[in-house]
N, C-alpha and C positions, 0 to 999 in steps of 0.2 A: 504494500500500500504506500504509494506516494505520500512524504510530508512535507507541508504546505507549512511557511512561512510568513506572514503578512503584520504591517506595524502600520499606525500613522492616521493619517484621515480615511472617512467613508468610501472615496473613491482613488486614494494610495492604496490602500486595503484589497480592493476589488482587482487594480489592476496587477497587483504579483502577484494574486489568485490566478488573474488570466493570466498573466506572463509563464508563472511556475508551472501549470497544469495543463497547456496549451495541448498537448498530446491528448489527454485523458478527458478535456472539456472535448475535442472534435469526436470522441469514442461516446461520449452521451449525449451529444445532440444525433449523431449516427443512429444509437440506439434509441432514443427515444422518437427521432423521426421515423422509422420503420416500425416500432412498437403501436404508435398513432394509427399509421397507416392500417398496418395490420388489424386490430384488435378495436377504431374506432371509424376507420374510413376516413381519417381525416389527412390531406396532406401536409407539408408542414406550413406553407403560408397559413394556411387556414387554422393553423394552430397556431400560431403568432399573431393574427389576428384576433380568435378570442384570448388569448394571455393582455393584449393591450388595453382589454376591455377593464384590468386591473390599475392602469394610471391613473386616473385619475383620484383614487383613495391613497394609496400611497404615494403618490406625489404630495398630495394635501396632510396627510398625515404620519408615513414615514417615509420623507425624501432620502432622510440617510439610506437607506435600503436601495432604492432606484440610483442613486450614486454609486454605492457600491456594486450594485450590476453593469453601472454603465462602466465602473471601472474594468469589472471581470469581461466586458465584450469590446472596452481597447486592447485589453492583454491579451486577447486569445484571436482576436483579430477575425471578429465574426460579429453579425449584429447584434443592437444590443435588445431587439424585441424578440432573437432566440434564445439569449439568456433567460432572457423575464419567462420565455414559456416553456424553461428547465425547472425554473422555481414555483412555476404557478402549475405542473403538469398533473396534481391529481387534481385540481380544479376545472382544468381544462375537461379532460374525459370523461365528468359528472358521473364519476364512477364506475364507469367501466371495466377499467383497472385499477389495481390496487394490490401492492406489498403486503406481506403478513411477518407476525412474528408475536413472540409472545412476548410480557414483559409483569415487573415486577417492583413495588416500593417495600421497604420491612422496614422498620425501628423497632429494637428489641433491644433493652441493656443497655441504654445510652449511645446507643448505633445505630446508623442509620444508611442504607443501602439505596440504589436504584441498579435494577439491571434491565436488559431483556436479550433475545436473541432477535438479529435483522434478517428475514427472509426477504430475496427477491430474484429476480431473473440472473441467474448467473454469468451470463452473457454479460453485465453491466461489472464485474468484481471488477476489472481490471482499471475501469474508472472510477473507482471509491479515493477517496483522501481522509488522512490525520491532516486536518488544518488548525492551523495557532493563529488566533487574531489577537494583537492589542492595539486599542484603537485610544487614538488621542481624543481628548475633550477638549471644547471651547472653555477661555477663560468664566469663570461662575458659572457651570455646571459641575454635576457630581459625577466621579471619573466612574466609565464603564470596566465592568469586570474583565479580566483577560477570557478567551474562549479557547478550548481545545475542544475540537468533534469531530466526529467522522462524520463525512459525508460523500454525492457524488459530487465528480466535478464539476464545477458554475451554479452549486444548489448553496447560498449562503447562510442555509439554516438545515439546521437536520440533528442527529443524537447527541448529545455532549454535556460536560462539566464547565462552568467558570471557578474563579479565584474566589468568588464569595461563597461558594460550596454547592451550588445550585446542577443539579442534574436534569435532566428530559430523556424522556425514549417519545416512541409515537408507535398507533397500531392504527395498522387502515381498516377504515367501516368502508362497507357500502351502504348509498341511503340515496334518495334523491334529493336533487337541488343543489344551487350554488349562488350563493352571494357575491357581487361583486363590488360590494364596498364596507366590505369585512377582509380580515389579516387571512391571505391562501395559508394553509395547512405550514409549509414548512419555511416562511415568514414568521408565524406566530412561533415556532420551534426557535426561532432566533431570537424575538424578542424575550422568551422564557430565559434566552441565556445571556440578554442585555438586562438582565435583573439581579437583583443584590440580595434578593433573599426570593424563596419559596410563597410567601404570602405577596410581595411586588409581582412577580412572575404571574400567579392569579389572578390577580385584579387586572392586569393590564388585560389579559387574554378574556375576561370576565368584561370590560370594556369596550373593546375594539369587535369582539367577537370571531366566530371563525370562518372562513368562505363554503365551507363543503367539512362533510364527516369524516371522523377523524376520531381518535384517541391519545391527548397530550397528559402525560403521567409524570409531573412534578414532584420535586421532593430539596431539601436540605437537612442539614446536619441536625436542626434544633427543631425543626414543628415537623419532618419528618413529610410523608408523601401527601399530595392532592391528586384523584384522576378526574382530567376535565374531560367530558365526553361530549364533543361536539358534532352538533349539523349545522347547516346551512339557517337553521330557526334558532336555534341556541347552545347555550354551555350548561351541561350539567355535571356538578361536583358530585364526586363519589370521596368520603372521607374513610381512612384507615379503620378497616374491622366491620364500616359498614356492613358488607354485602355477606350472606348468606354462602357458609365455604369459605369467607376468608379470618384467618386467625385475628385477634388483636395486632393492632400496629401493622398491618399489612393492608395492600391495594393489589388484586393481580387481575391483568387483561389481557385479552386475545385478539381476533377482528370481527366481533359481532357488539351491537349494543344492548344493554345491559339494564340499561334504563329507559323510560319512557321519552318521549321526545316531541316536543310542541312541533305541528304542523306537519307531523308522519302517521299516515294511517297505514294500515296492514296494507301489504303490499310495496309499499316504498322504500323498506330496509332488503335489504338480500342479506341473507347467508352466503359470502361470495365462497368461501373455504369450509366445506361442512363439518372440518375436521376443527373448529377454530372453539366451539363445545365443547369437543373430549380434551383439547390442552388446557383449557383454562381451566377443566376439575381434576386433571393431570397437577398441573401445575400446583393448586389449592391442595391436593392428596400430598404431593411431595416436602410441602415448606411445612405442615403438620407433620409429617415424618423427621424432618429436623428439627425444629423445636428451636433453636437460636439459630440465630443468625451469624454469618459469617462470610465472608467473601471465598473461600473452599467451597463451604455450603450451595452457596448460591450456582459457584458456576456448576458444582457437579448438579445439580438441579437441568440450567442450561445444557448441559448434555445426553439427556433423557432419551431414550427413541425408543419407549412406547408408543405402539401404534404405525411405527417406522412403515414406508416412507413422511409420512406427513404427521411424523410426531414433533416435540416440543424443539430435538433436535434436526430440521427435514432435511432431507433430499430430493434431487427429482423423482421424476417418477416419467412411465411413458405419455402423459397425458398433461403436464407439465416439466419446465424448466425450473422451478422455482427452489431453491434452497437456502437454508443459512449461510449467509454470506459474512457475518462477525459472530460473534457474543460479546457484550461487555457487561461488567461490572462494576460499581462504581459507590467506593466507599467514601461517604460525604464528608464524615468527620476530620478524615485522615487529605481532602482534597485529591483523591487518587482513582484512575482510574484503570482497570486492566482487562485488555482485548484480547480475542482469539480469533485469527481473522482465520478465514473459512471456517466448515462444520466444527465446532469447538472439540469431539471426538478426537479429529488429527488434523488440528490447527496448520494451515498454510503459512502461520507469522506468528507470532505474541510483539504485542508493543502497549505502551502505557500509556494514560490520560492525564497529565500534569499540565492543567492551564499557566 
């Protein structure tokens, strides 16, 4: 996995994204131009097209964001309305497509975790990034957290830790509808990591709202996890030990929702992975089989394959491409975080998460 280095302003920042990852930005818009095509009928203008239908809310309300893209599409030397529709692409396909993976918050013992495993087209691993952002602030503002996350390349938001201990995973729903003057899915994943603590990260996304379904699963070191379960209609919080199956101080999700949802009647949610059920009371059986918490704990959790191909840890299968492409883990209190790139079984890489 390529690692990505970036300092300075919103759009310094953007453009050594593009400059560093120029190979592995033209392997995901490759990829996701042919995935479009394929799986929505759509070519890519036409997909640049609806991504623009995005400016004008983030112009108006996170310009830094659109800087930062305009930087990543001087650096890589491609336009900058096919970066915007790298970042806005599960909005784009109203669900159509959609990644899967399982994930996970615990605080138990004055600890406090977030993990999950990232499934998706494997076709796409060889464009994934470890990117490190520090971003300057203007005089009388309050300085933003440093970021390290995986992501793919030209996506400036996606899984990761800051310096104020703040984590995120994301699980894709399908649902219908899309807003477009709400934060796209993995914009909102970034502002969760331009936050200074676990209850800021909340609010802002509780705020701004989300443009299309999703699952953002927040956490830090002291109040421990929040999962925001968003549509296109709203954000609903699920709090630690809530849900039915999960221990005290835990959050665990899959890619179905879980709660009810303003403006979704039956029919409008899909089970897009039927298997996405049996992991998340996989998952909920496992972390009651541990009992505390631990970062060991956790990942051998993340390497399950009950139900294999399409268990906790998947593979393809003949009828998909789709496998874990990471697992990480990520211990809040300690600021640390630890990957195992490909199926974490027999890790392709190990490398760490130190904003």
């Amino acid at each position: 996995m390529l690692e990505v280095f970036c300092e300075g302003t919103s759009y310094g920042i953007g453009l050594q994204h593009g400059e560093q990852a120029r190979p592995q930005i033209a392997g995901s818009l490759a990829f996701y131009s042919n995935l479009f095509a394929q799986k929505c009928s759509m070519d890519w203008p036409a997909v640049c097209t609806a991504a623009a239908k995005f400016v004008p809310f983030l112009e108006t309300s996170f310009p830094e964001y659109m800087q930062e893209m305009r930087g990543v599409a001087q650096g890589a030397d491609v336009p900058v309305e096919s970066i915007l529709a790298l970042n806005v692409r599960t909005e784009i396909a109203y669900g159509m497509f959609s990644d899967g993976c399982t994930a996970l918050s615990w605080k138990e013992g004055g600890k406090s975790f977030i993990a999950q495993n990232w499934d998706w087209d494997r076709e796409q691993s060889p464009n994934l990034l470890s990117l490190h952002i520090r971003q300057s602030t203007p005089p009388g503002h309050p300085p933003k957290p440093a970021i390290h996350m995986l992501t793919e390349a030209g996506l400036i938001g996606k899984i990761g830790l800051n310096s104020a201990g703040v984590g995120v995973t994301l699980n894709a729903i399908k649902a219908h509808g899309v807003n477009f003057f709400k934060l796209p899915t993995h914009l909102a994943l970034r502002a969760v990591l331009d936050s200074s603590s676990a209850a800021e990260a909340v609010e802002k996304v509780e705020k701004y709202g989300v443009a299309a379904a999703c699952h953002i699963l927040v956490a830090d070191a002291q109040a421990g996890g929040v999962g925001l379960e968003c549509s296109a209609g709203d954000v609903v919080g699920i709090r630690m030990g809530e849900e039915e199956g999960d221990a005290e101080g835990v959050i665990t999700h899959s890619n179905h929702f879980i709660r009810e949802h303003e403006g979704l009647k039956a029919g409008e949610t899909r089970l897009y992975l039927p298997d996405s059920v049996e992991r998340l009371g996989r998952i909920r059986e496992l972390v009651r089989q541990k009992g505390k918490a631990s970062v060991e704990g956790i990942e051998e959790i993340l390497r399950d394959e009950k139900g294999y191909p399409t268990s906790i840890c998947r593979e393809v299968t003949e009828k998909e491409s789709m496998a874990t492409l990471f697992s990480v883990v990520m211990d809040l209190g300690a600021g640390r975080g630890y990957v195992r790139v490909g199926r974490p079984v027999k890790p392709e890489g190990i490398l760490g998460l130190k904003p």
